[in-house]
C-alpha positions in Angstrom: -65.8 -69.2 55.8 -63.1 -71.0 55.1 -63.5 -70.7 51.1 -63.6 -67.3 51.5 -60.7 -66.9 53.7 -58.7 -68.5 50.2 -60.5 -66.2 47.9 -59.3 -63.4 49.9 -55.5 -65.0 49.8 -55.9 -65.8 46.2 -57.1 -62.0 45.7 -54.1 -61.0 47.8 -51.7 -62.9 45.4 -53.2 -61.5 42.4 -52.4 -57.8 43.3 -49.2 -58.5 44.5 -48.1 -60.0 41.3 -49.9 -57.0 39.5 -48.2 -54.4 41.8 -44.7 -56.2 41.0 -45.9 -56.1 37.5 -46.8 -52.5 37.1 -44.2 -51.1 39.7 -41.6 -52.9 37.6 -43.1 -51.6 34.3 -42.6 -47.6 36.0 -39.3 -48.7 37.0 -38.1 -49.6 33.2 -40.2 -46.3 31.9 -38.5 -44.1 34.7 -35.2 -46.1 34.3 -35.3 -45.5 30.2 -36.5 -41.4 30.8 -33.6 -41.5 33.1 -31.3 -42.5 31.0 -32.6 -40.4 27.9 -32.4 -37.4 30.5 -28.7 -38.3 31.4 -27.8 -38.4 27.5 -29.7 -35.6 27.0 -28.4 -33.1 29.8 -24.9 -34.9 30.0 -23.8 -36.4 26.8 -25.5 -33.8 24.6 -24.7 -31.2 27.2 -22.7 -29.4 24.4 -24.8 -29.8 21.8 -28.3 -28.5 23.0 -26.6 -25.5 24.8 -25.4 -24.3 21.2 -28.6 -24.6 20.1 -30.2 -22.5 22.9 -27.6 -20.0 22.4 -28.7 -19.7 18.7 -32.0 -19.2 19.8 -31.5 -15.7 22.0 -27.8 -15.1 20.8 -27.3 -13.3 16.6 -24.2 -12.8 15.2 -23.7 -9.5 13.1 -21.1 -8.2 11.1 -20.1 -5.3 11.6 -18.9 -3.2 8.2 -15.4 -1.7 8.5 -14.7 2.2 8.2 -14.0 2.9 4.4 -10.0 3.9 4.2 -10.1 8.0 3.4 -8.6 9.3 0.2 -6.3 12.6 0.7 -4.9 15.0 -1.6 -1.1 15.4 -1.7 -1.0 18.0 0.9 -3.8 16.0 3.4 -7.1 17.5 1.8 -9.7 14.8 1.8 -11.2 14.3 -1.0 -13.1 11.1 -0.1 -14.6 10.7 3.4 -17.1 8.9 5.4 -19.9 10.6 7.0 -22.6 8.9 9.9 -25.9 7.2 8.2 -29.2 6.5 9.8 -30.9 3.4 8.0 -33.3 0.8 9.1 -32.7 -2.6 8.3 -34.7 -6.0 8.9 -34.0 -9.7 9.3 -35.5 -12.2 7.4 -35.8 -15.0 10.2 -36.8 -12.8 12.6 -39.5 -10.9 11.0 -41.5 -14.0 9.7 -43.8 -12.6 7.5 -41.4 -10.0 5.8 -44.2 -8.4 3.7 -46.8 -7.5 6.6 -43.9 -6.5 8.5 -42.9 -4.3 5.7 -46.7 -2.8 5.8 -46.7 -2.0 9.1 -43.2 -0.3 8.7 -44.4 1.8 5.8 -47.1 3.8 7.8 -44.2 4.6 10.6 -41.5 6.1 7.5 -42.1 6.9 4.0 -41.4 3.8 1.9 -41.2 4.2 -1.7 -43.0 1.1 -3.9 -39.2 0.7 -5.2 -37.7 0.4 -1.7 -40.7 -2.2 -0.6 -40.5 -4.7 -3.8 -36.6 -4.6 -3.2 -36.7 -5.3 -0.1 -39.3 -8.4 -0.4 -37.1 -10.0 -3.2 -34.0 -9.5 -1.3 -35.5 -11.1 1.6 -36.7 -13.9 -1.3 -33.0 -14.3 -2.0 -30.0 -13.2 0.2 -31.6 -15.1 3.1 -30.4 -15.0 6.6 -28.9 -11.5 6.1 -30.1 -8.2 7.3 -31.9 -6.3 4.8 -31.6 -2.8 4.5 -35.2 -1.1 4.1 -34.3 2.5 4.3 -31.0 4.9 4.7 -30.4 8.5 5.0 -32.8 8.7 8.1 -33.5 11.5 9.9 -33.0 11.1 13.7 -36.7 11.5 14.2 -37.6 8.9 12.0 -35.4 6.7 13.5 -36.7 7.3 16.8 -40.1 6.3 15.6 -39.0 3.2 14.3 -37.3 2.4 18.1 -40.5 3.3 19.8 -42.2 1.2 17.7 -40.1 -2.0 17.4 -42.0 -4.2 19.8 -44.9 -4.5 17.1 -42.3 -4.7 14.2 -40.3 -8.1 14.8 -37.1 -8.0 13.2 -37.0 -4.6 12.4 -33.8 -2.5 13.8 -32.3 1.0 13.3 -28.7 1.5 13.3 -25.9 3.6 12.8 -23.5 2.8 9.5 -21.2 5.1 7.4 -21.6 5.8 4.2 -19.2 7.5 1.5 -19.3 11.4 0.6 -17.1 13.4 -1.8 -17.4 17.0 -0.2 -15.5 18.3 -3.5 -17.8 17.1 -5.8 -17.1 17.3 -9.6 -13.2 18.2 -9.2 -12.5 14.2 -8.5 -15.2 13.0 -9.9 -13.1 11.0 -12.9 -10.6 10.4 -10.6 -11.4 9.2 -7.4 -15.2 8.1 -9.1 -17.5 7.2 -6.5 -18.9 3.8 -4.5 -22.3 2.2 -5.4 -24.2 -1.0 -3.7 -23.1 -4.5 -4.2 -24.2 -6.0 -7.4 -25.2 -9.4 -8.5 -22.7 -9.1 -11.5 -20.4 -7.6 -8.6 -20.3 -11.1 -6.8 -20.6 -13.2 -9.4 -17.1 -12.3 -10.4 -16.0 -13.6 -7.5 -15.4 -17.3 -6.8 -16.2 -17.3 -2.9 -18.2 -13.5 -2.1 -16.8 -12.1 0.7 -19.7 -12.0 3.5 -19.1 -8.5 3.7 -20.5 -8.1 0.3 -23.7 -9.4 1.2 -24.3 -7.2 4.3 -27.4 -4.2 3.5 -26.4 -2.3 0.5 -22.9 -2.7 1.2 -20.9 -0.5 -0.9 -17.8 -0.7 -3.1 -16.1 0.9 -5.4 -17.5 1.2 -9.1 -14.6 3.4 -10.9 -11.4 5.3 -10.3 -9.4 4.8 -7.6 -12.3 3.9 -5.6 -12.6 0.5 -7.5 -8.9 -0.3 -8.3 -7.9 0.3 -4.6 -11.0 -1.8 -3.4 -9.0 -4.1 -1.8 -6.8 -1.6 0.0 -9.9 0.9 0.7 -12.7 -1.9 2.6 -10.8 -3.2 5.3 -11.9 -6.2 7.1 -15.1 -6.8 8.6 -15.3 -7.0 12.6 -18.5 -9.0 14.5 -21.1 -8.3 17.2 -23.0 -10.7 19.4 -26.4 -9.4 20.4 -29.4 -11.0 22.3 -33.1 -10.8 20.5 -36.0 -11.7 22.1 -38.7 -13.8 20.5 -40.1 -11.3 18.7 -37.0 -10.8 17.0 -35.6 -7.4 18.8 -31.9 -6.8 19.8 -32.1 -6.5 23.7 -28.6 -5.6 24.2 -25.5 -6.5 22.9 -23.3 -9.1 24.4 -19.9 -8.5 22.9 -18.3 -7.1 20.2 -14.8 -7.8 17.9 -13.7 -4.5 16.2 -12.6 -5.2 12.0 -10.0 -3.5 10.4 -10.6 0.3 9.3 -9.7 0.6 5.6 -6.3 1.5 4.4 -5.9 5.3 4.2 -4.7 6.7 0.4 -3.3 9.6 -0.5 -3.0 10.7 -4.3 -0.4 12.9 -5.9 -2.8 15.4 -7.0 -3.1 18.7 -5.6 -6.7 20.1 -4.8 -6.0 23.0 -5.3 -4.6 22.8 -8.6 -7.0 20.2 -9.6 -10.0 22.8 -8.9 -7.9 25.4 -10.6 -7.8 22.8 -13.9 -11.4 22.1 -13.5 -12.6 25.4 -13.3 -11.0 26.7 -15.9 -11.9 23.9 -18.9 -15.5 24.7 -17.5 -18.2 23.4 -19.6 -16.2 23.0 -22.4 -15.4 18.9 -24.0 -12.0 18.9 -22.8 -9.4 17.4 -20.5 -6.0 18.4 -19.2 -3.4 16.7 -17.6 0.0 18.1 -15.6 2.7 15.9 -14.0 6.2 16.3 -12.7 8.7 15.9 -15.0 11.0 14.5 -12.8 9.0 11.9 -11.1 5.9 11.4 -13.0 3.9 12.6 -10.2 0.1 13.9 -11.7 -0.5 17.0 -9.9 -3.9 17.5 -11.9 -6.0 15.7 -14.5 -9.4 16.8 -14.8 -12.2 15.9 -17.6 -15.1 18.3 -18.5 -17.3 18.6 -18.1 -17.9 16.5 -14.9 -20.4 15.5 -12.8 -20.9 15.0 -8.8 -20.2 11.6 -7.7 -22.6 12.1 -4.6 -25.0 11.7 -6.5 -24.8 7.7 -7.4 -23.8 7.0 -3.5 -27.1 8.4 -2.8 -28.8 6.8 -5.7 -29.3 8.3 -8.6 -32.3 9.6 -9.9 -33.6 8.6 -13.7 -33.9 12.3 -14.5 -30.3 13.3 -13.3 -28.9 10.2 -15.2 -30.8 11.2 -17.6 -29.6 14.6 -17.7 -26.0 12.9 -17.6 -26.1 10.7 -20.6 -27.9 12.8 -23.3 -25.3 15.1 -22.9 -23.2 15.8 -25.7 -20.4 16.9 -23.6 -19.9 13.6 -22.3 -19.7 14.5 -18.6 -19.6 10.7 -17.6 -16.4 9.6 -20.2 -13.1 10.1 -18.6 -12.0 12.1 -21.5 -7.9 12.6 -20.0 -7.6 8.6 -19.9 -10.0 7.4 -22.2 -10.3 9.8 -24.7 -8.2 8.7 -27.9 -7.9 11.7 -30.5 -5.5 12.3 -33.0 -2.8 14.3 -32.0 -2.2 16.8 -34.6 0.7 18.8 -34.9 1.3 18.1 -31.6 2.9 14.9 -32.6 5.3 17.0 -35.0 8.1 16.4 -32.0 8.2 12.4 -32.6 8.5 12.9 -36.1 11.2 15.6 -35.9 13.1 13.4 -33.0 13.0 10.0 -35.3 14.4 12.0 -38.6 17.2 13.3 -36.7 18.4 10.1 -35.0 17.6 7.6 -38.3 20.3 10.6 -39.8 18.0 12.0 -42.2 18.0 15.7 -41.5 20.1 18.2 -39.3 18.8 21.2 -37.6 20.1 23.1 -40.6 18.2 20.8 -43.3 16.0 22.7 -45.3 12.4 22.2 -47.0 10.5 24.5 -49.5 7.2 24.7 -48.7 5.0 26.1 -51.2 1.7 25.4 -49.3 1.4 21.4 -50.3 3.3 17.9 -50.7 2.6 16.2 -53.7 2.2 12.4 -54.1 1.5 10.1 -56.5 -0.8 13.1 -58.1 -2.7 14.2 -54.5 -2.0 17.2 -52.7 -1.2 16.9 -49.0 -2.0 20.9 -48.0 -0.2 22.7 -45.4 -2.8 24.6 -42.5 -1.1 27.6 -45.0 -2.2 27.9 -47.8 0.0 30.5 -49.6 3.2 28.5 -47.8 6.1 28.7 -45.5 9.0 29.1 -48.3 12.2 27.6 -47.3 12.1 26.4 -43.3 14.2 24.5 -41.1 13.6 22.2 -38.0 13.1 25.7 -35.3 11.0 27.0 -37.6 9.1 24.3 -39.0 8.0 23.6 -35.4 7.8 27.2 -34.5 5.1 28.0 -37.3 3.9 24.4 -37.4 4.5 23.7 -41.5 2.8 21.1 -42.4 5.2 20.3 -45.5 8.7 20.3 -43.8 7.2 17.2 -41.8 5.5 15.4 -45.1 8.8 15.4 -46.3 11.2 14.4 -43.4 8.8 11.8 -42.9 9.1 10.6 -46.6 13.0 9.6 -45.4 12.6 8.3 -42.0 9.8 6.1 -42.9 6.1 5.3 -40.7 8.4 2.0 -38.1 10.9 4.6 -36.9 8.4 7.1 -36.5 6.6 4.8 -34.4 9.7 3.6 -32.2 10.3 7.0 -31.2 6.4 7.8 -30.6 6.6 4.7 -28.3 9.9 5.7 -26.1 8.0 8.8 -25.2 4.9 7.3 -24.1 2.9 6.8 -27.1 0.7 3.8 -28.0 0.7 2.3 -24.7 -1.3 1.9 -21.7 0.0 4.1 -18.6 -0.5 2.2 -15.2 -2.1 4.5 -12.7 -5.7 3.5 -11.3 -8.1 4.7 -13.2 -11.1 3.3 -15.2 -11.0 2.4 -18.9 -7.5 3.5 -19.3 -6.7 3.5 -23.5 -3.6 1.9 -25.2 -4.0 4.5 -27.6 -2.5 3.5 -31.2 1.1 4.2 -32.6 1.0 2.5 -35.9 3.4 1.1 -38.0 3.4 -1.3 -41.2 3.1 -4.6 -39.4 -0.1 -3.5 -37.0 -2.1 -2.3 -40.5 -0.8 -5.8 -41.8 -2.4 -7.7 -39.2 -5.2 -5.5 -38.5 -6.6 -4.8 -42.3 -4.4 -7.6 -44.4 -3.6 -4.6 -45.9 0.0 -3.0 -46.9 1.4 0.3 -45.6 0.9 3.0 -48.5 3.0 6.1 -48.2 0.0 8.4 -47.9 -0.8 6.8 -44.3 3.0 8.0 -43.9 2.1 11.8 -44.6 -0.5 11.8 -42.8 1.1 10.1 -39.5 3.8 12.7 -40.0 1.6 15.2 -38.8 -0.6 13.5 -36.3 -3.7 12.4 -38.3 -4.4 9.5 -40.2 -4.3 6.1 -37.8 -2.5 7.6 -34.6 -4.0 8.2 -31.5 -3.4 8.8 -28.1 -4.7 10.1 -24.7 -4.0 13.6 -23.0 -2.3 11.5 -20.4 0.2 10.1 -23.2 0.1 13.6 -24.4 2.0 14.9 -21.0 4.2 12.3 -20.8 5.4 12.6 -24.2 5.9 16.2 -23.3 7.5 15.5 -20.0 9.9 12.7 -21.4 10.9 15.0 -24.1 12.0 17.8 -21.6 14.0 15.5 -19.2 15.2 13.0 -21.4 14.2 10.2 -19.0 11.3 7.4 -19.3 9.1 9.1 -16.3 5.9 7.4 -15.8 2.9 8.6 -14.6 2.2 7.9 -10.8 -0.8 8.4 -9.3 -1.1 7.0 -5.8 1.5 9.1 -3.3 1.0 6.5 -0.3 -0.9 4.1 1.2 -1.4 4.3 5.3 1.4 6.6 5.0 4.1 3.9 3.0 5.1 6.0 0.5 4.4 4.5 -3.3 7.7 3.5 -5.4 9.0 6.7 -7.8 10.3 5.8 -10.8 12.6 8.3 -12.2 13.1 6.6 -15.4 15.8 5.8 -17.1 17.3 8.2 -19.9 15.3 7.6 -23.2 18.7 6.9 -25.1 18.0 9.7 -27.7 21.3 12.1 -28.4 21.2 15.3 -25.9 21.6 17.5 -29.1 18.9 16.2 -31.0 16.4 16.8 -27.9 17.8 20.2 -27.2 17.0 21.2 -30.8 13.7 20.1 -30.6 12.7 21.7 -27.2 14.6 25.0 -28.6 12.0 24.4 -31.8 9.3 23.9 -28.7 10.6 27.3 -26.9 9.9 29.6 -30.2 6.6 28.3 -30.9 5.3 30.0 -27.5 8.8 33.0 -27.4 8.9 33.5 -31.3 6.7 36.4 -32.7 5.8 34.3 -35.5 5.1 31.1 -33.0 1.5 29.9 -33.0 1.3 29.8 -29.1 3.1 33.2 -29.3 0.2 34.8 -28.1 -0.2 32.7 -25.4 3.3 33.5 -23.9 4.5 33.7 -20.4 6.5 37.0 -19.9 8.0 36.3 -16.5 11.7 35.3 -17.8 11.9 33.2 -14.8 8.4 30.6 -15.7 8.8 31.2 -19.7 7.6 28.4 -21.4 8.2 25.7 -24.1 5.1 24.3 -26.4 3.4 23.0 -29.3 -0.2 23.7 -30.5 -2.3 21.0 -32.6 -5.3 21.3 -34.5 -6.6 17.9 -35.3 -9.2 17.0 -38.2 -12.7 15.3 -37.3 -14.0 15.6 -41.0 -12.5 15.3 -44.6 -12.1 18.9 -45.9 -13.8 18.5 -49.5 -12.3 20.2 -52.9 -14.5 21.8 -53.1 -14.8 23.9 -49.9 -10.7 24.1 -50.2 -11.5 25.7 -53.4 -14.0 28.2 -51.8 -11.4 29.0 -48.6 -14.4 27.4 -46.6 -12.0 25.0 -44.5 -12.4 27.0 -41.1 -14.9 26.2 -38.0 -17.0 29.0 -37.4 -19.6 28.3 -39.4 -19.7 24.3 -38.7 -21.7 22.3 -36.1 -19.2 21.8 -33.3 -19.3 18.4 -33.6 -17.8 18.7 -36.8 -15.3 21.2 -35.5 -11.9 20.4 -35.4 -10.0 19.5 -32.0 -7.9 22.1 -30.6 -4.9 20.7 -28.3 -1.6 22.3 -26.7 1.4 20.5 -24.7 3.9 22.4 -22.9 6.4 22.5 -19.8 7.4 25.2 -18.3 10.4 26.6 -16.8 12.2 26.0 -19.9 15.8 26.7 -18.4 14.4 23.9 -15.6 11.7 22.0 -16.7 9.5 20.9 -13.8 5.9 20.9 -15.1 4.7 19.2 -18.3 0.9 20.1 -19.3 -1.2 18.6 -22.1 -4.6 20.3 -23.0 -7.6 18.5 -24.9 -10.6 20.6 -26.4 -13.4 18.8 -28.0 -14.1 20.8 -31.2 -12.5 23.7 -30.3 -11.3 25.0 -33.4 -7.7 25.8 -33.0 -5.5 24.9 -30.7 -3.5 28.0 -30.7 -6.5 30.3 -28.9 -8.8 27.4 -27.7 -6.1 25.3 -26.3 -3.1 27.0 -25.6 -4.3 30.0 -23.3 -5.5 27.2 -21.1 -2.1 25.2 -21.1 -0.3 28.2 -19.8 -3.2 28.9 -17.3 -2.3 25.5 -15.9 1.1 25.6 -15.7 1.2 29.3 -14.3 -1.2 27.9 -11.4 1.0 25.0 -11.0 3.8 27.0 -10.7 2.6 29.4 -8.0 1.7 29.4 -4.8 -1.6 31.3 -4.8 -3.4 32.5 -8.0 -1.1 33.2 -10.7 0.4 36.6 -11.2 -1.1 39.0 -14.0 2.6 40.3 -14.7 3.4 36.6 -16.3 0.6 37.6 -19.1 1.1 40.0 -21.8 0.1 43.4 -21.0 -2.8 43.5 -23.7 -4.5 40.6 -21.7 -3.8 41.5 -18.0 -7.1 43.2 -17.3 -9.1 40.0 -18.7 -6.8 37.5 -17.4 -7.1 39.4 -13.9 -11.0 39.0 -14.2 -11.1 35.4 -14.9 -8.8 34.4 -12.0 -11.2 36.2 -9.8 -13.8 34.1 -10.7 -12.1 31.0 -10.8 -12.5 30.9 -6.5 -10.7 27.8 -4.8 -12.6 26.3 -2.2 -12.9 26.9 1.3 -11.2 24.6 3.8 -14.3 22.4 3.8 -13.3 21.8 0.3 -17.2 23.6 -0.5 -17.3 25.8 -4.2 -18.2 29.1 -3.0 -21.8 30.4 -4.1 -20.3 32.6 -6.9 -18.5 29.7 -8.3 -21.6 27.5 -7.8 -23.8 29.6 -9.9 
């Protein structure tokens, strides 16, 4: 009795000290859980509320409005217009590809669209991916009704760019295209904007020198997804910066007229204010529409594109570099009379050719000119009166004066591929071939062949700087959000008054003077008469032997071994306010192929609404009548009416 009585105590003891033992061993456990708690909801309060936030809360940039580009008068030319598109999210979706396949039997995804999107999901990571664009609204509406069982999927709304007057700006303006590899990899930090679904920027023209201006800043929206990856609703939203609206110095309406009327000929024109530089047209044919690469181009278009002949992607009024022909007859006339070498009343024989050193340099006539002066020599564009001023005044003064008019240099406006041109003299052969300057490179620089070369854009400004007087440049961009761009008037050129005047009186009697080569190109109205210069510019040695035989015209050649016809005029003479320079690919001469369309340009400049048949000779007012009706403008939509379409 008594031993068990101290069993039972002893028990007693026992669980006691195991009760103190294993209460105190829940007290440390719940005493370190309450502690990691407290440091968990207190101390890292902060931290693990962020991280839930990240979990139900995506940030999205939001793509800023593209700045608008207007004509002179407020005409857009470049707008933005609403885009349906379907985009996905990497993280969200999981498995991108199965995803993708269950997407593809809701809209029609092409093979190309699926493998781009799985290898930008591969490589642009946690950045939405866009799938497809230029949705109907009923297929978007599928894709919403469906987005439960297609994590990560989501339609939206974006812009995108459109160019509702197609070809007429197409070398201008040029167009936008999607963000590039090489595009960021010319960049040092990529703007995240760049990386946001087929993001676009500008690729040429104005659209890619005024990138900066045109893309604005990117704004920012906080939306809550679910698990599955869907946006439930949006929480907030920071509004970016719309683009900088641009307004160009070129008038629509005039630039359509220009366009229309090279049609599908190789050619380019240009016309600019002569008092301010201001480009009121410059158009390249023939042209293509830039739609067409926004959209995405297709290989067969492209195709279509680059196996033209015609060049329809080369800007041919900036990049084109052609030798000037007798267009260039001005600089050498304008460099002979200030070196002191000739007079207006000098004389020159011209018995049909220039002989050097035993070669022949022919005139365009072959039976001759006789005895000419400057008016004349320009007038009837001789060949010898040139060859021989030339021979005085030497090739480094020719070029000085061919570069204070604009020659053999690069003109700062922004366009693409922009050419220096080349105004020679005897140091750039020097350094160029290690060869000397021989007097036959001379002759033939006199007259516009041989190494010089220049742009229809010089081209007008040589002809506009030549009937002010004044170093106007060429200006492009009007204003930008309305802050008027900087007008250079330019300062005077610095060449004697009466050396100019006889040169633009030489200029007035090639297109007034019965025996002018433009003569038949002539404006009648006294008022708008006009002052000019033809060119006909070699592509192709003429042989002896087809000299021999007469055969030296183009008729009977392949046009690309045609000559190239070009024309420069401004126009009123009295009051020179236009300047106009005229480029055709092979077209022969420039007296009918050029010339006719020079004073076409000018005329339309000049008027208010389609130019008047009364300012054309009467033997060509019916036909000139009949091509203005068919060179329509566009409506107000800036649309090509269906007759002009066809």
């Amino acid at each position: 009795m008594r031993r068990s009585a101290r069993d039972t105590e002893e028990s007693a003891r026992k669980i006691t000290r195991r009760s103190l033992f294993l209460g105190g061993s829940m007290a440390a456990v719940v005493a370190v859980l309450g502690a990691r708690m407290r440091h968990m909801q207190v101390d890292q309060a902060d931290e693990f509320r962020l991280l839930a936030e990240d979990n139900r809360i995506s940030i999205r940039l939001v793509p800023p409005a593209r700045g608008l580009i207007y004509d002179r008068n407020g005409k857009v030319i470049a707008g933005n217009e609403q885009n349906y598109r379907v985009v996905i999210s990497r993280d969200d979706a999981g498995n991108v590809e199965d995803v993708l396949n269950r997407l593809s039997g809701i809209l029609p995804i092409s093979a190309e669209d699926f493998d781009r999107a799985l290898k930008e999901a591969r490589r642009r990571s946690p950045l939405p991916i866009l799938v497809a664009d230029r949705l109907s609204w009923d297929d978007v509406s599928k894709v919403a009704i469906n987005t439960p069982a297609l994590p990560g999927v989501s339609p939206e709304v974006g812009l995108s760019r459109i160019y509702p007057r197609d070809t007429d700006f197409a070398h201008v303006v040029g167009y936008v295209g999607p963000v590039s590899d090489s595009d960021l990899a010319k960049q040092d930090e990529p703007d995240p904007l760049l990386q946001t679904p087929k993001f676009q920027i500008g690729k040429i023209g104005v659209e890619t020198w005024m990138e900066g201006d045109l893309r604005g800043k990117a704004g920012s929206r906080r939306v809550e997804v679910n698990a599955a990856g869907r946006v439930m609703r949006e929480l907030g939203r920071q509004e970016g910066d719309a683009g900088a609206d641009i307004r160009l110095t070129i008038n629509a309406d005039v630039q359509n007229y220009v366009q229309a009327r090279l049609g599908e000929e190789a050619a380019a024109a240009v016309i600019m204010d002569v008092s301010n530089g201001d480009i009121l047209a410059i158009a390249s044919a023939p042209s293509f529409d830039p739609n067409l690469f926004v959209r995405g181009i297709s290989h067969k278009d492209y195709n279509a594109l680059t196996e033209n002949d015609h060049r329809p992607l080369a800007n041919k009024s900036v990049q084109g570099a052609y030798p000037p022909g007798s267009t260039f007859k001005m600089v050498t006339a304008l460099a002979a009379l200030e070196a002191g070498e000739i007079s207006t009343s000098t004389s020159v024989f011209c018995p049909g050719y220039y002989e050097l050193g035993g070669r022949r340099f022919h005139c365009w006539k072959r039976q001759g000119h006789g005895h000419v002066t400057l008016e004349r020599a320009l007038s009837e564009s001789c060949d010898v009166y040139f060859y021989e001023i030339a021979m005085k005044v030497g090739i480094d003064k020719i070029a000085e004066v061919g570069r204070k008019l604009g020659l053999g240099m690069r003109h700062d406006i922004p366009m693409s591929a922009i050419t220096e041109g080349l105004m020679p003299n005897k140091d750039w052969k020097a350094e160029r071939y290690k060869k000397d300057w021989m007097i036959g490179d001379t002759v033939n620089a006199s007259i516009g062949q041989g190494y010089v070369l220049t742009s229809p854009l010089q081209l007008a400004v040589m002809t506009a700087r030549i009937a002010s007087g004044k170093a106007v440049s060429p200006r492009l961009i009007y204003s930008v959000d309305d802050k008027p761009s900087a007008v250079d008037p330019g300062e005077d050129l610095g060449l004697n008054a009466q050396h100019l005047k006889a040169v633009q009186q030489g200029m007035y009697s090639v297109s007034n003077s019965q025996r002018g080569t433009a003569y038949s190109s002539r404006i009648e109205d006294k008022a708008l008469k006009m002052a000019g210069k033809t060119g006909t510019s070699q592509v192709r040695n003429i042989s002896v032997a087809e000299r021999a035989r007469g055969v030296i015209g183009n008729a009977d050649l392949p046009w690309n071994r045609r000559d190239h016809a070009l024309f420069v005029a401004y126009a009123p003479y009295d009051n020179p306010r236009y300047a106009v320079s005229v480029v055709v690919e092979h077209g022969g001469s420039g007296s009918s192929a050029a010339a006719p369309i020079g004073r076409d340009i000018l005329l339309r400049a000049m008027s208010d609404g389609i130019p008047p048949s009364s300012a054309y000779p009467a033997s060509q007012r019916n036909r000139i009548d009949t091509m203005h009706r068919k060179l329509e403008l566009r409506d107000a939509d800036g649309k090509l009416p269906e007759s002009s379409r066809a």
